[in-house]
N, C-alpha and C positions, 0 to 999 in steps of 0.2 A: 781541314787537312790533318790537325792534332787527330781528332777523334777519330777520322777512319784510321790514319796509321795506327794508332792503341788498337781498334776495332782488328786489323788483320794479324797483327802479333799473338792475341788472345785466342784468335780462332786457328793457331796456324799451334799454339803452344799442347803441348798433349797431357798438362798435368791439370788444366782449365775444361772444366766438365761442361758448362754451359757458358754463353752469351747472352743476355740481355740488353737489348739497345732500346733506348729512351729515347725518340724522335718524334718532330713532326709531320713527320713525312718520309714515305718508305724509300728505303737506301737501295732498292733496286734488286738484291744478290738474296742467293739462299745458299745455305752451310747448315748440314747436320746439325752445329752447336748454337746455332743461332735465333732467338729468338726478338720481334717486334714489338714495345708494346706503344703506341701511339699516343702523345700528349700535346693537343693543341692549345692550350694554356701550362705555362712553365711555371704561374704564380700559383696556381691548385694541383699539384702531384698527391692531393690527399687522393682524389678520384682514379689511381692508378697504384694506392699502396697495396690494395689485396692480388695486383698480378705480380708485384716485385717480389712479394715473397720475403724467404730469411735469405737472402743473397750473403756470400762471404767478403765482396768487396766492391766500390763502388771507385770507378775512374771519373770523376765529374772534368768532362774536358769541354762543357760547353762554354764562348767567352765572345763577347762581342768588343769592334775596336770603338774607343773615345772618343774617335775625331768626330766633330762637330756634336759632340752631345756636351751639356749641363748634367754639374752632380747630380743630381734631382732623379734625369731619366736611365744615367749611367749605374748608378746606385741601383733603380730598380732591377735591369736587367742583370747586372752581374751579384749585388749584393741578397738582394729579396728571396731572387730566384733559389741562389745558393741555401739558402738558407731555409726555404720553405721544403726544398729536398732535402736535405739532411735531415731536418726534424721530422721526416716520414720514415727514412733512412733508419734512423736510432729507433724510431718506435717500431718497426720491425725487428733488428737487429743490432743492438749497440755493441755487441763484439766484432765486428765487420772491420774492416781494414778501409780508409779514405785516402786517395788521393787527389787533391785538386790541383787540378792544370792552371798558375796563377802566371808570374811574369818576371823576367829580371828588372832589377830598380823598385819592386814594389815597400811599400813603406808597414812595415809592423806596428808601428808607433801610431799611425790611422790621423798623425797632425802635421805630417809634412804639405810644403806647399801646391804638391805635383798631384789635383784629384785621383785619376785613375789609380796613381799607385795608393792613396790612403783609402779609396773604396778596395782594391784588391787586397790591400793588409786587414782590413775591418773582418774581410771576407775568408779570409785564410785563419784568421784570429777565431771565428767562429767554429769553424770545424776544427778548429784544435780545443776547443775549451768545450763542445759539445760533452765528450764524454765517450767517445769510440775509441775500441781496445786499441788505435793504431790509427793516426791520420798524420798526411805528409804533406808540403804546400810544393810544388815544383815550381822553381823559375826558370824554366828555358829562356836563351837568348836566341843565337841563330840557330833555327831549324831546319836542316835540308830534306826537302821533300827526297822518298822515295816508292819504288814501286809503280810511278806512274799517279801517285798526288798530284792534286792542285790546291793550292789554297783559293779561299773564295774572296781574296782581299785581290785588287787588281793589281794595284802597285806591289805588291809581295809576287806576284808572279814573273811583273817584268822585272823584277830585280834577281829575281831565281835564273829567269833568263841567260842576263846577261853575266848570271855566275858561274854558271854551267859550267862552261872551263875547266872553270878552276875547286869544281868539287870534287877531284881526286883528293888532294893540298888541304882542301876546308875539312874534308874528314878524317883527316889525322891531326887537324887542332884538337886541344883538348876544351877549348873553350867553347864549340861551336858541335851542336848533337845533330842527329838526324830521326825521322821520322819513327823509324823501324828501334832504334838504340831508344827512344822517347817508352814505347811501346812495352821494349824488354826490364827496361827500369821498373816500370811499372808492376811488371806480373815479378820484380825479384823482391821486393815488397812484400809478398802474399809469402816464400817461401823463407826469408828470412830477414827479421826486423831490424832496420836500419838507426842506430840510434839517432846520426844526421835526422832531424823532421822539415826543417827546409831546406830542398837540393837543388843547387843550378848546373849549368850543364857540364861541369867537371863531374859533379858527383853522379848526374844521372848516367853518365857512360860508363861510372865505374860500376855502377848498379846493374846495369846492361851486360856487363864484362862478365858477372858475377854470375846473372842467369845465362849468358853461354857456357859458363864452366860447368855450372850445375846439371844443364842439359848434356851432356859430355860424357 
């Protein structure tokens, strides 16, 4: 749900010359700016560094959830991964701009007692101390789908559900972003640098706010 929302802001933004999506499998749609490059293994993006090119910036918004997994296999997938991209990432382009989609509550400190959040901080930690001209950790909390999103978590859906109502209300909290505002944070990033480096969802909607203005 994160990732197509960034995915449609990007293609929809007119200062964004290309797209590059990172999947395992094709997203279905075709856009002038968009390009596929296919990776069935997320632990070797060495064998897909010569299609990425010198790209100016990378949205890493991929994230799996923790229930029922051990540090061990959660660590792979969120930590490994992360990490095995980025170091493809810099060896390409270490002036690139990072933003990783991480989580609210997550732990910096990588020794609290909550795993997921000390894998997410280990992992956010990483791409800030790689060494790229600009990396940012986002922790969204609530996200409201837009555009006709779904997220792929079941319970996150019936909960969308039965919120529905009342997202007039939820989108003028300041505490609570939505899919599309996740999207434009993002791309206000690339046009002017935030000295905030971890943003939750107060900041990410003022970053949003920002690239409406810009575009204006």
């Amino acid at each position: 749900m994160v990732g197509k929302g960034v995915l449609l802001q990007c293609l929809q933004n007119s200062s964004i010359e290309e797209v590059v999506v990172v999947n395992r499998s094709k997203l279905g749609m075709e856009h002038s700016k968009l390009t596929e490059v296919l990776l069935s293994d997320f632990s070797n993006p060495d064998s897909i560094q010569e299609q990425l090119g010198k790209i100016d910036a990378c949205f890493y918004c991929m994230g799996v959830s923790s229930a029922g997994m051990n540090e061990e296999k959660f660590s792979a997938l969120t930590f490994d991964f992360a990490k095995a991209f980025a170091d493809v990432l810099y060896a390409n382009n270490p002036e690139m701009t990072v933003v990783y989609v991480s989580g609210q509550g997550t732990d910096s400190s990588e020794k609290g007692r909550i795993m997921w959040a000390r894998v997410k901080g280990k992992t956010e930690n990483y791409f800030f101390d790689k060494g790229f001209k600009s990396a940012y950790a986002f922790r969204p909390g609530i996200i409201l789908p837009e555009n006709g999103l779904r997220s792929r978590t079941t319970l996150y859906n019936v909960g969308y559900v039965i919120l529905t109502p009342f997202f007039p209300l939820l989108r003028k909290m300041k505490s609570v972003t939505t899919t599309t505002r996740l999207g434009n944070a993002m791309i206000a990033t690339l046009i002017e640098q935030s000295e905030r480096k971890i943003v939750e969802n107060e900041g990410i909607n003022e970053l949003a706010n920002k690239l409406e203005k810009h575009d204006r």
